[in-house]
Backbone bond lengths (Angstrom), bond angles and torsions (degrees), N, CA, C in turn:
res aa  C-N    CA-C-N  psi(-1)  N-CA   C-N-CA  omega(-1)  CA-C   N-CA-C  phi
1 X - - - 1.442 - - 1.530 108.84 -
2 X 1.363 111.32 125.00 1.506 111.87 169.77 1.554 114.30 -59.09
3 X 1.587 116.48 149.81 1.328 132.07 156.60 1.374 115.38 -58.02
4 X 1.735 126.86 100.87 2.061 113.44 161.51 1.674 97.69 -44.23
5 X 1.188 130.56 -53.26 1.634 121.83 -149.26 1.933 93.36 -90.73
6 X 0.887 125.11 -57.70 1.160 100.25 -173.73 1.328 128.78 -115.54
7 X 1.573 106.00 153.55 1.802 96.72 -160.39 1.781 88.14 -131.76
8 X 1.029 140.89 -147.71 1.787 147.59 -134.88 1.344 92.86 -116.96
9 X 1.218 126.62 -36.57 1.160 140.81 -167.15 1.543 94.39 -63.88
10 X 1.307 122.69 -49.47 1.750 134.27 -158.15 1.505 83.59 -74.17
11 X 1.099 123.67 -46.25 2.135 128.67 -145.85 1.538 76.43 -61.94
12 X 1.408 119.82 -73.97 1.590 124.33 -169.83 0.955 133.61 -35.38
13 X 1.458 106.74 -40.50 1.268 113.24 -178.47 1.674 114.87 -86.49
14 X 1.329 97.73 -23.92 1.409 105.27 177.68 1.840 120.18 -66.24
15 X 1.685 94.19 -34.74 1.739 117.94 168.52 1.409 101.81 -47.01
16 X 1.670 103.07 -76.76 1.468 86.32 -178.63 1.853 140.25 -64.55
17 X 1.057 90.14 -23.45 1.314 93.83 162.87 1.789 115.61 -37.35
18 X 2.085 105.39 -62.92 1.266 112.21 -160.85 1.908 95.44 -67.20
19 X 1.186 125.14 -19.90 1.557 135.25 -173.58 1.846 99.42 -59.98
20 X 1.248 100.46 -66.57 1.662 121.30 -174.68 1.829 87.88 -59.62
21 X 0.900 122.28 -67.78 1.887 104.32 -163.97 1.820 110.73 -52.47
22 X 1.555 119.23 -51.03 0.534 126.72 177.15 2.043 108.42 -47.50
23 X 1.155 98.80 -56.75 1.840 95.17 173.21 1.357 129.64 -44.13
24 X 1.400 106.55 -30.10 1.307 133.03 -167.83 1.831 114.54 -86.65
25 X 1.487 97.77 -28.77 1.296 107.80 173.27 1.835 111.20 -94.64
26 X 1.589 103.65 -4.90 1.663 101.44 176.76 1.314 99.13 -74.89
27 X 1.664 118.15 -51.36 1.256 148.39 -155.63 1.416 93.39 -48.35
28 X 1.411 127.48 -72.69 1.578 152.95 -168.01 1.580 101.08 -58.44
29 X 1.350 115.08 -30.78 1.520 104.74 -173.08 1.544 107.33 -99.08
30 X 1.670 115.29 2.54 1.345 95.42 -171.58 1.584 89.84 -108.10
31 X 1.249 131.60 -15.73 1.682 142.20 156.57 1.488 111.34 -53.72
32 X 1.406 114.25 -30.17 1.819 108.32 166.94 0.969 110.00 -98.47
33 X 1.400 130.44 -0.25 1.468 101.75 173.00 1.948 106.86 -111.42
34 X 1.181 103.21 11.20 1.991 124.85 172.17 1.503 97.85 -95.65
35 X 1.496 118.56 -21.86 1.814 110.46 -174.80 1.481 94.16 -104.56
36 X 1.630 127.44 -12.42 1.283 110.55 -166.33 2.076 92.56 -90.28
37 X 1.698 94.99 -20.44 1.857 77.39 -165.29 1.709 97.15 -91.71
38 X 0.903 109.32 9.03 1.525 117.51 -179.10 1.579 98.45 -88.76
39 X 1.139 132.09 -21.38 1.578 136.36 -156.50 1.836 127.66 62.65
40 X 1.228 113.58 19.06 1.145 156.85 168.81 1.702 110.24 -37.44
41 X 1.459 131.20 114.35 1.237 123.21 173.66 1.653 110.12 -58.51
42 X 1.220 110.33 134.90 1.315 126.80 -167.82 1.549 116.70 -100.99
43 X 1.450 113.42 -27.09 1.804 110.05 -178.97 1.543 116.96 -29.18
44 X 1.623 91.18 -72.19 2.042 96.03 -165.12 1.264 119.87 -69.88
45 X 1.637 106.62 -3.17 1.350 112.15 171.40 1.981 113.02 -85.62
46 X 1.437 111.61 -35.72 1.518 118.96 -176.29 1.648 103.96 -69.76
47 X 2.016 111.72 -30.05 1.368 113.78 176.26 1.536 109.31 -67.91
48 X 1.388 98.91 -43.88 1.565 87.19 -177.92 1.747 115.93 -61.93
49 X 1.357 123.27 -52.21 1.025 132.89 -176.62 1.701 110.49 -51.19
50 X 1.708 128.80 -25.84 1.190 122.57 169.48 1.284 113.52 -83.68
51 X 1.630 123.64 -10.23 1.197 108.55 -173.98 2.098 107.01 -107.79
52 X 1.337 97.91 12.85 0.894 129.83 178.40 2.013 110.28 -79.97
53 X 1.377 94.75 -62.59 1.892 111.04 168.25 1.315 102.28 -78.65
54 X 1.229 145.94 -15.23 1.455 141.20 161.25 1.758 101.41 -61.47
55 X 1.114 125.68 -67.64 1.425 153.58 -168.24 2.007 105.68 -56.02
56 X 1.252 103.49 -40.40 1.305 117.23 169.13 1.852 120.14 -76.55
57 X 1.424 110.02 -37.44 1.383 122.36 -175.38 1.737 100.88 -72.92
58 X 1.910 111.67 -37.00 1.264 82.69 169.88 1.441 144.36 -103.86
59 X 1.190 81.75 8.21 1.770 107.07 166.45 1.723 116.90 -70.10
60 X 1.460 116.84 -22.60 1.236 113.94 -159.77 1.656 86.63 -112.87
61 X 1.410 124.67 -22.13 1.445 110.43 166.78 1.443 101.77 -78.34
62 X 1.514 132.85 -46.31 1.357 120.35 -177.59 2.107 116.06 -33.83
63 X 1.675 91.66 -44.73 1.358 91.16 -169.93 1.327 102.05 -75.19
64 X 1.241 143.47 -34.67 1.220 126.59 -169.10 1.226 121.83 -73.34
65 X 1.537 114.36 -13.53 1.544 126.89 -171.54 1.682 88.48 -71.92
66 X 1.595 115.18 -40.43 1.744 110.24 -165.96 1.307 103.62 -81.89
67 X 1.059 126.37 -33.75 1.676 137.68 151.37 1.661 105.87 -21.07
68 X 1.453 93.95 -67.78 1.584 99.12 -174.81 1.438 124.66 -61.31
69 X 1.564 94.07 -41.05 1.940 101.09 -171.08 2.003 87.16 -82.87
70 X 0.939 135.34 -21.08 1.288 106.94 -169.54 1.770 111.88 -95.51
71 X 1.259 83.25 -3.68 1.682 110.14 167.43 2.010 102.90 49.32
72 X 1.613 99.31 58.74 1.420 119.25 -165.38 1.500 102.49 -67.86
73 X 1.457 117.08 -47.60 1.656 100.18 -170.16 1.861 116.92 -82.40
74 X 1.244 99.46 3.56 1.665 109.13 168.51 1.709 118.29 -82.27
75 X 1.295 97.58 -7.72 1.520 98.80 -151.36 2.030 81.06 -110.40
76 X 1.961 115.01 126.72 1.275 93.51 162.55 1.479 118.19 -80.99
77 X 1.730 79.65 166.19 1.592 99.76 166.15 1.408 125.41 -71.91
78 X 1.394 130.25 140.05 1.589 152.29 -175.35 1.387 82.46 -65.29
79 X 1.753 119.34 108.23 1.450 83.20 156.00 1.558 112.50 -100.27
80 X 1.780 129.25 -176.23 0.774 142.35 -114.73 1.932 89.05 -83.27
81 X 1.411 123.01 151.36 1.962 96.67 166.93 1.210 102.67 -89.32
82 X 2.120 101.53 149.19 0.783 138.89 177.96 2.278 99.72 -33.36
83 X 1.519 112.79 153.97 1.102 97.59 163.85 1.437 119.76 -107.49
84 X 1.227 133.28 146.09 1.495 126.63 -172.34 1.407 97.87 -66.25
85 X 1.650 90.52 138.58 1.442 127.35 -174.08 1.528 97.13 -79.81
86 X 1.398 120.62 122.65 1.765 157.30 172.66 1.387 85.17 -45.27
87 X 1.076 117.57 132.56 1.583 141.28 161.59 1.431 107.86 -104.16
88 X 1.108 129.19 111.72 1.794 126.18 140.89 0.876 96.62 -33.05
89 X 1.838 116.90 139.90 1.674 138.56 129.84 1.871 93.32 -45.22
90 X 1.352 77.81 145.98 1.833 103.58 164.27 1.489 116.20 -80.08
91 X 1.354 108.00 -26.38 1.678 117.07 -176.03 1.810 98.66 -122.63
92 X 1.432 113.20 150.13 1.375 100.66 154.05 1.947 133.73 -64.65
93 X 1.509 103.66 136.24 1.404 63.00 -163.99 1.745 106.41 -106.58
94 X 1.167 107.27 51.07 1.466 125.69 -176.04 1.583 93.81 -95.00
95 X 1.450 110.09 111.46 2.074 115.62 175.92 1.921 77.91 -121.11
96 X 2.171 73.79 143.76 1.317 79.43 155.42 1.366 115.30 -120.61
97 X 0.804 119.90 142.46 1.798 128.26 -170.62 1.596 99.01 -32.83
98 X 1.396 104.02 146.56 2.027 104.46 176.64 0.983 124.00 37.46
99 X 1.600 119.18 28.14 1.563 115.65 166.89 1.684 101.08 -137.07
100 X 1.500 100.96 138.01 1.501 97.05 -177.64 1.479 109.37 -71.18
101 X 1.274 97.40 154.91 1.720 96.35 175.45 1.453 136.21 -75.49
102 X 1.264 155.09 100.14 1.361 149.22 -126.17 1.505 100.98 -104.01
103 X 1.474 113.59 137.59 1.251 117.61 -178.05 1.542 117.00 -116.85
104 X 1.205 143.87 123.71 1.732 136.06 -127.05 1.922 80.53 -131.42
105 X 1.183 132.00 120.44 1.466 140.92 141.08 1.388 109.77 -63.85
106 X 1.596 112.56 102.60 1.753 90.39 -175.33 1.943 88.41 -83.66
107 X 1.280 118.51 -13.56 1.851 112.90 -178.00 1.134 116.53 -65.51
């Protein structure tokens, strides 16, 4: 059964969403560990960084809820289309300037 509220458009956007938090929590952890070798007070940085994995947990349940209602891993994948199959020319098509082109019956 399709989702009324959510359609492919939401899954995507919801992906990137979980992409961007996740970045955001690399970002924050590589700034605490440059303030921890610096000797650097650490509090508002560990607050930010928990409210950081708070912020991520509900982004990654949001997506799975659209995961769920769009019921994505039941549904197959498109795979890729076939690519059109290369045809030979019938003639070569190598001319050389001012010479007629020669046509060979091997029958």
């Amino acid at each position: 059964m399709q989702s009324v509220r959510y359609k492919k458009k939401d899954l995507k956007f919801a992906q990137l969403h979980a992409a961007k938090a996740a970045q955001h929590i690399t970002t924050q952890e590589i700034a605490l560990r440059r303030l921890r070798m610096m000797g650097a007070p650490l509090d508002l940085e560990h607050a930010l960084l928990g409210r950081l994995y708070d912020r991520q947990r509900q982004v990654l349940h949001h997506l799975k809820r659209i995961e769920d209602l769009l019921d994505v891993k039941s549904q197959p994948i498109r795979p890729d289309p076939p690519e059109p199959a290369r045809q030979e020319p019938s003639q070569p098509s190598i001319l050389i300037f001012g010479k007629r082109q020669e046509r060979f019956d091997w029958q």
